[in-house]
C-alpha positions in Angstrom: 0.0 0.0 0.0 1.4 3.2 -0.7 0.1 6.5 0.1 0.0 8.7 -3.0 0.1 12.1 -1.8 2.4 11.8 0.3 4.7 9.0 -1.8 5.2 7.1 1.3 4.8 3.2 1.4 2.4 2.1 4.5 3.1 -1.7 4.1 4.6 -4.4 2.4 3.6 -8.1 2.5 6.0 -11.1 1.6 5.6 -14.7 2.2 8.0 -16.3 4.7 11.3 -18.2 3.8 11.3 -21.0 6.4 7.4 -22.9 5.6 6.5 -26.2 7.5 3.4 -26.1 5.9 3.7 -27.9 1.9 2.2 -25.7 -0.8 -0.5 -24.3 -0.8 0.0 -23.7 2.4 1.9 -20.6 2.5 2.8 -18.8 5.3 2.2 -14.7 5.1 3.6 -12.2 6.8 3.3 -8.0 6.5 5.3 -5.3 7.2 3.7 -1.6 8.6 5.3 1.6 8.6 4.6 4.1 10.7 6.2 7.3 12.1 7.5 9.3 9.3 10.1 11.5 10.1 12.4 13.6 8.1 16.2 13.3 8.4 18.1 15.1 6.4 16.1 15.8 3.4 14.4 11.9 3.4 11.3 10.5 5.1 12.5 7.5 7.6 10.2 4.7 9.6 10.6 5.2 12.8 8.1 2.2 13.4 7.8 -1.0 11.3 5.5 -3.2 12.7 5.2 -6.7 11.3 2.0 -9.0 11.6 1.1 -12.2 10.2 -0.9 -12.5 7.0 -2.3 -9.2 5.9 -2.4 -6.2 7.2 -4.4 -4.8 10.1 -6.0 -2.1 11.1 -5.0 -2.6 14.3 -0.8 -2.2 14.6 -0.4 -2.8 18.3 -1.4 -6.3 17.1 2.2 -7.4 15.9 4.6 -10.3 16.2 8.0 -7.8 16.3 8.4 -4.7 16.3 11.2 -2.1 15.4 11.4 1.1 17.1 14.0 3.4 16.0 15.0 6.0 18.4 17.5 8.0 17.0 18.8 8.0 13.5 22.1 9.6 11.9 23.5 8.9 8.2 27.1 7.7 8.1 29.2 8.7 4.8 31.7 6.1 3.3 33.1 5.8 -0.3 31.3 4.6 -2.9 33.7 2.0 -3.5 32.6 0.4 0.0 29.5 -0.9 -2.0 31.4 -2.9 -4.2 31.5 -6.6 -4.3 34.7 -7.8 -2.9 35.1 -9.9 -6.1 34.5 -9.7 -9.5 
């Protein structure tokens, strides 16, 4: 789901790696982001919330959460993103 106006995605959904379940048995999970704030120029979660299945309404009802408190960029050369071999 992403929010248009603002160009901000809300949530993402994905299907888990590790399935005990056989096909089609899949197991769902979703992502929620929440808490916008701007740091330096671009808009960061500071909440992501993930449930199981789809989405709720409701995102106190999560299996994990990540709160992110404080957050600072760290600059490094370009050539730090490179694989270490070709």
């Amino acid at each position: 789901m992403v929010f248009v106006d603002a160009g901000s995605i809300e949530a993402a959904s994905f299907t888990t790696r590790y399935n005990p379940k056989t096909t089609p048995g899949f197991l769902y999970g979703s992502i929620q982001f929440e808490d916008y704030r701007d740091v330096n120029g671009i808009q960061i979660p500071l909440k992501q919330s993930a449930q199981l299945d789809r989405p709720k309404n409701n995102t106190e009802d999560y299996v994990h959460r990540l709160t992110i408190h404080n957050f600072e960029w760290v600059s490094f050369p370009v050539s730090q993103l490179q694989p270490l071999c070709a």
